[in-house]
N, C-alpha and C positions, 0 to 999 in steps of 0.2 A: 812555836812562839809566833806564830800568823796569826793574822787580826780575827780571824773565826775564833781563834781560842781564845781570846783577852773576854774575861768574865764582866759582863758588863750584868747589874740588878735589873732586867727589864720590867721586874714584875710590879714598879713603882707604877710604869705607865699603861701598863696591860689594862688596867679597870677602865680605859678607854674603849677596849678593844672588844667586841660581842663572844661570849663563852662559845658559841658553834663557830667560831671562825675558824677557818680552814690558812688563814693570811698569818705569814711572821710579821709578829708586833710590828717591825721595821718598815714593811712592805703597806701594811694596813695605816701606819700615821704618813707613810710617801703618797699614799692614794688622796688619802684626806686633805694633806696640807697641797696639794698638785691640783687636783680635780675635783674636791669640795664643794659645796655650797660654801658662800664668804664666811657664815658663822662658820660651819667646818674647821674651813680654812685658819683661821683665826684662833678658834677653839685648839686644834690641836697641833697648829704652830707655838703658839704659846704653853701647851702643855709637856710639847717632845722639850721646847728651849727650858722649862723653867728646873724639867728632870733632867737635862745636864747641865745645867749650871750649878743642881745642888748635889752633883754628884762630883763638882770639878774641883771642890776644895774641901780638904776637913773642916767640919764644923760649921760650916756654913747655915745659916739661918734663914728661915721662910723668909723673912722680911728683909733680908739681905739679897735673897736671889731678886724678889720681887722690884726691890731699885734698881737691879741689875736690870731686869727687863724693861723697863721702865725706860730704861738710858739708850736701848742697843734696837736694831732693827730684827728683831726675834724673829721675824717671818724670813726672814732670809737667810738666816743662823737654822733654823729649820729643814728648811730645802735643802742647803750646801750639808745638812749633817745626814738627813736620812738618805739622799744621792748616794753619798759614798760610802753609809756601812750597807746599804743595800747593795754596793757593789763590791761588797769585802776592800772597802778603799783601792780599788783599782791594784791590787798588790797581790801575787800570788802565794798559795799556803807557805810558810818558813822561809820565805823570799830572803829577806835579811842575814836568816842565818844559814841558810845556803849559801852566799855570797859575800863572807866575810872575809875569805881571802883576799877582796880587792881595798880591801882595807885595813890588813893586819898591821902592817908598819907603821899605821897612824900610831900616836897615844892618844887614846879614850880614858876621859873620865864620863863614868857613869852617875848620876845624881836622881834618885828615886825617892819619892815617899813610901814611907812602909805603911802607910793607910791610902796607896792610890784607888782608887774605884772603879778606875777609867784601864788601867795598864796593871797587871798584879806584879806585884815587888817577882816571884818567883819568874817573871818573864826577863827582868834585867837580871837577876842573877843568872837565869842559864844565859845570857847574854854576855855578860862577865866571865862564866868559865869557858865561854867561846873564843874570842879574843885573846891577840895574843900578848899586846899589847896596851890592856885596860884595866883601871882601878874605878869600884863602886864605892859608891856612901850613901847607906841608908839609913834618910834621916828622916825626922817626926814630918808628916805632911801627907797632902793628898795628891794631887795631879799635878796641881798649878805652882806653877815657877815662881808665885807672888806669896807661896806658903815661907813664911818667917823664918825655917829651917832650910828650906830650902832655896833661897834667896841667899840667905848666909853662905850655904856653902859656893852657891855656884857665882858669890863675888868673890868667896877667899882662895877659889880653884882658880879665878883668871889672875886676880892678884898674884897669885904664885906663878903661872906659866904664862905670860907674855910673850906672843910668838912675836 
């Protein structure tokens, strides 16, 4: 369950990327948006931001992402993205689940979309049967915390347990 193995669709943004390229997709939009020409720069800063933002929520719409870019400083949402999965986010392979005994005593709730794009449901499940002390709820949504279902759950989970 380390960040190399979360299924992320790259082949949205790959038609950026030259067919003899010897570069991972990741590594070739870190080059462009870092050391580009400003169109470059620009081009595929906006291209890496606009493919995770339509990947960050179900259902999301062309013209939905595109307000979103519109609003947020995308070139910098760029940089800070492709930084870190170029760098496996700084986290080493099954890190987490290597290291859950320093936090079995916790109670974990888990709250997953079954349509995430970003995190596949089957990584917070073995997540769940890791733990010793955690309950999962997989509910209708994609990534984002602002998904309807999953908004729901995770005011009706603090509602219930107020520490």
């Amino acid at each position: 369950m380390g960040w190399k193995t979360i299924s992320r669709d790259m082949g949205k943004i790959q038609k950026n990327v030259p067919d003899d390229s010897q570069i991972p997709i990741i590594n070739y939009y870190s080059e462009k948006i870092i050391n580009g020409t400003p169109a470059e720069k620009k081009h595929f800063s906006y291209e890496w931001s606009f493919y995770e933002i339509s990947i960050y929520k179900k259902g999301i719409t062309k013209k939905e992402v595109e307000k979103i870019l519109e609003q947020i400083p995308y070139e910098s949402l760029s940089i800070l993205e492709t930084y870190y999965l170029k760098n496996d986010c700084f986290i080493e392979e099954n890190y987490i689940l290597d290291n859950l005994k320093q936090i079995e005593q916790i109670p974990i709730k888990i709250v997953h979309g079954k349509d995430d794009a970003i995190c596949p449901v089957k990584s917070a499940i073995e997540l769940d049967s890791r733990l010793k002390n955690s309950e999962i709820f997989i509910v209708d949504g994609g990534h984002s915390d602002s998904e309807p279902e999953i908004e729901k759950k995770l005011i009706e989970i603090l509602n219930k347990n107020v520490w």
